[in-house]
C-alpha positions, -999 to 999 in steps of 0.1 A, spaced: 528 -670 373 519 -651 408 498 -676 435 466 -667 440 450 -651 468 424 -679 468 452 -706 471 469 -681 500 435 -680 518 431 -716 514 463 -729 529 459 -698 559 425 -717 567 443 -752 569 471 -737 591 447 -717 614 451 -736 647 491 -730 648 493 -699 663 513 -671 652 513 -684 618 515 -656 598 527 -645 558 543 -618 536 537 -609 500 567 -610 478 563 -603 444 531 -622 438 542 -652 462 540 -654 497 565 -666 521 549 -683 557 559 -680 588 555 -699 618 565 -689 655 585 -661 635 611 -678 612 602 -685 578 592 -726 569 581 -725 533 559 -704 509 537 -703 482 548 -702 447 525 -710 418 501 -721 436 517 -749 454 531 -751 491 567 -751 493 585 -764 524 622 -760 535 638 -792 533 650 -798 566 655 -832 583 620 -834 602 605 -821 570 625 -850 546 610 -873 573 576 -861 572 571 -867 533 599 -885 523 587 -895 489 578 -857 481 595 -839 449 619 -815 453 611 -785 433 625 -753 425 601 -722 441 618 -697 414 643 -697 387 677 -696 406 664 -703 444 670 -734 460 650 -764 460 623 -771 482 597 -799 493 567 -800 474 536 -809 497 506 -824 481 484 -833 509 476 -799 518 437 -810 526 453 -831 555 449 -803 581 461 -823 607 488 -834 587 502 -799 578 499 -782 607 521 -810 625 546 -808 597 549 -770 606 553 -778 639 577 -807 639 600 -785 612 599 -758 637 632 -767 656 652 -778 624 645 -743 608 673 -714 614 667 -684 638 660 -653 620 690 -621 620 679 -599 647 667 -568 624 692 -534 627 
């Protein structure tokens, strides 16, 4: 099942005072960016977060759940009306996430 636009929109809105927060369609999901490497995405509707150490000690009661059939896991985050909530899990996750390949 592809996510919705709406959802997409939604989540954008919530995010909005992060800057350079930004996403890219991928065969009906959407994979987010923040500050230019990649922190999560949204799959079937629902808000996916790497599960890095900051992340884990954001929301460490949240399920780990699969984004696709054959990908690894990832944090499921529920409180996605908490703006101030989600915008300073993107932020504190920043550091733990990898630096993207310079592109050829």
């Amino acid at each position: 099942m592809a996510s919705s636009r709406e959802y997409l929109a939604f989540v954008m809105d919530q995010l909005s005072e992060l800057e350079d927060i930004s996403y890219r369609g991928m065969m009906g999901e959407y994979i987010l960016y923040y500050r230019g490497k990649i922190f999560g995405g949204i799959y079937d509707d629902r808000l996916l977060v790497k599960p890095v150490p900051a992340a884990v000690n954001m929301v460490p009661d949240a399920e780990m759940e699969l984004p696709y059939e054959g990908a690894k896991k990832m944090l499921l985050v529920d409180d996605v009306d908490n703006r101030e909530f989600l915008c300073e899990l993107v932020r504190r996750i920043w550091d733990d996430l990898p630096t993207p390949r310079p592109k050829q």
